[in-house]
C-alpha positions in Angstrom: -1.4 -11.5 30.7 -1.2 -8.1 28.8 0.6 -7.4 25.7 3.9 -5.2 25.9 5.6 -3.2 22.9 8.5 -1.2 22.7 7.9 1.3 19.3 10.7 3.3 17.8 9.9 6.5 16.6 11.4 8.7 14.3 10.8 12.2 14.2 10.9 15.3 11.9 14.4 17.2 12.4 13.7 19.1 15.9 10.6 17.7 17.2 12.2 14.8 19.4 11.4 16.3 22.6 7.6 17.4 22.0 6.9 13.4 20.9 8.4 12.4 23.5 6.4 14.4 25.8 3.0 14.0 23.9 3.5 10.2 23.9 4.1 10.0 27.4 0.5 11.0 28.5 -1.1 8.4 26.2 -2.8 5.9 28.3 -1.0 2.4 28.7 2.6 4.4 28.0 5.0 3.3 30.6 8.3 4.7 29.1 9.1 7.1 26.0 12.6 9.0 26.1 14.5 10.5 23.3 17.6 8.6 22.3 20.3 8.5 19.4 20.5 6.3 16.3 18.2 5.8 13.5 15.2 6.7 16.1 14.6 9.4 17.4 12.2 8.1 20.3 11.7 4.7 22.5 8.8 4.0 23.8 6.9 1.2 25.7 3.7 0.5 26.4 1.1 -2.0 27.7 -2.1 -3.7 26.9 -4.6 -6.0 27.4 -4.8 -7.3 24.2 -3.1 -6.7 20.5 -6.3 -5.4 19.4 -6.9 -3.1 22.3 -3.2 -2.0 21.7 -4.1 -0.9 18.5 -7.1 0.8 19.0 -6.5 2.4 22.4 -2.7 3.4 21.6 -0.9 3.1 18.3 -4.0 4.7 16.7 -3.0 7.4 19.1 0.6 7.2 18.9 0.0 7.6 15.1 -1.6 10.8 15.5 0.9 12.9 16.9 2.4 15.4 14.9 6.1 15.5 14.2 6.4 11.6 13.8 7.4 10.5 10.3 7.6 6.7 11.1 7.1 4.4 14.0 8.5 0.4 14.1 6.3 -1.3 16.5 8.2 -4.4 18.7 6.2 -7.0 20.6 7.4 -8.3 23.6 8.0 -12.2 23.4 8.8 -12.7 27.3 8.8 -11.3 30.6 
């Protein structure tokens, strides 16, 4: 069974649409669209495992420029 997140991402004024785009090419992405709200950016992605999440994603996710917060949301059921 793999491990699913959806992460919220906010953004630096502007800069929406490039994370958006940029996070969407990281492996194990599935979804990542702009929206309104408090977040500037959904996104979902998969796993094998927590740790594997971590290392192979959000480390990446974390990198991209523009972001200025992320809240990561594990999926209880599917």
């Amino acid at each position: 069974m793999s491990v699913q997140v959806y992460i919220l991402i906010q953004t630096e004024v502007g800069k929406a649409s490039s994370v958006a785009k940029t996070v969407s090419k990281i492996v194990g992405v599935t979804l990542a669209e702009g929206v309104t709200g408090p977040y500037d950016v959904i996104m979902r992605a998969e796993s094998p495992s927590m740790e594997e999440l971590g290392r192979a994603i959000l480390s990446k996710v974390q990198a991209v420029p523009g972001i200025t917060r992320t809240l990561t949301c594990p999926v209880t059921s599917y």
